[in-house]
N, C-alpha and C positions, 0 to 999 in steps of 0.2 A: 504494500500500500504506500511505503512512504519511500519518497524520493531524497535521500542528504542533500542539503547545500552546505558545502564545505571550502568553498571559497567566496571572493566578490566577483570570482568572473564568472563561477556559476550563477548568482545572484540577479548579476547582471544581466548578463544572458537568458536569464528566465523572466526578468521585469523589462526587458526589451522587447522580449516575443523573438528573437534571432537565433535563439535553439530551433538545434530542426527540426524537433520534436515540441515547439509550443505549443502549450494547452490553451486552451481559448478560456475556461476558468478553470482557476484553481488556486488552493489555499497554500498561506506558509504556517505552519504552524513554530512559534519559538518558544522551545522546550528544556526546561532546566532538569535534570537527571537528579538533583538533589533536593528536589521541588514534593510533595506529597499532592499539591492542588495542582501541578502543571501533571505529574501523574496520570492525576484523574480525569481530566481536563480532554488531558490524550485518549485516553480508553474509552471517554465518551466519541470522541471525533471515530475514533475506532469503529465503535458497533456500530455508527450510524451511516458508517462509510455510502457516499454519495459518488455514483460510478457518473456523473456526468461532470466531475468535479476531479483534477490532481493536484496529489498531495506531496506538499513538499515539509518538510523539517532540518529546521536547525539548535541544534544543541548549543543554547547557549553559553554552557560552561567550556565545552571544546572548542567552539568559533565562537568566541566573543566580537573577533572581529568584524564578521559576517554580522551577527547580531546587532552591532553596534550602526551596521550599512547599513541594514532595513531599514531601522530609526532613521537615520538621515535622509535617505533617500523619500522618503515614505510620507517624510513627516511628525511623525505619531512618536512621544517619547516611549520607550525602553519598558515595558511590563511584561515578567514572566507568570505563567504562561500568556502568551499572546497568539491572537487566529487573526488574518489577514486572509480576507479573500478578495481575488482582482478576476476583471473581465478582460483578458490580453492584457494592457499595460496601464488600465484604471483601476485603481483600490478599489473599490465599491465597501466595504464596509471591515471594522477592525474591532474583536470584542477580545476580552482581557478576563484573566483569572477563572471565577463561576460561573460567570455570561457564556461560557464558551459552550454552545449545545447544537449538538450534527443536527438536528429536529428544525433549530431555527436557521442554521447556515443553509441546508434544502430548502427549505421555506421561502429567503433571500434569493435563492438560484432560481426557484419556480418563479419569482415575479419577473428574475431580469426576462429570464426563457419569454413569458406571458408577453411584458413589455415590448419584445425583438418582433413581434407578430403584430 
């Protein structure tokens, strides 16, 4: 399910769309391994895995630096766990900590879907 971003040029290259394999949506998830809520956080992103959707993650304690780019680039200061979902190279929406629920990231995706029609 989940995709590493382990550098900024993979980073890049996925909030660019210039992977060859761009997804037209898909989330980043940034993930602390020493976290109990970012954890859980994930497990829920997990069972509700949304197949019209890829998933990317970053470990924030092994790429901080990577971590620290989303922030910048993004905007949005620095909250573990964090969910970023984008449409190609628009954010669309950023939830944090307990907010994070696959139930309402689908939910999010059905309107863009709906909206594109």
């Amino acid at each position: 399910m989940w995709h590493n971003i382990e550098s900024a040029s993979a980073l890049n290259s996925i909030l660019s769309g210039s992977a060859e394999d761009s997804p037209r949506l898909f989330l980043i998830f940034k993930h602390s391994t020493r976290c109990s809520i970012s954890s859980m956080a994930k497990s829920r992103v997990e069972k509700g895995q949304d197949d019209r959707i890829s998933y990317y993650l970053i470990d924030v304690i092994g790429n901080r630096e990577v971590s620290n780019l989303l922030a910048e680039l993004s905007g949005v200061r620095h909250e573990s766990p964090q969910a970023f979902l984008y449409q190609g190279s628009n954010l669309i929406e950023v939830t944090s900590h307990m907010a994070i629920r696959s139930g309402e990231i689908s939910t999010h995706v059905d309107s863009l879907i709906q909206n594109q029609t």
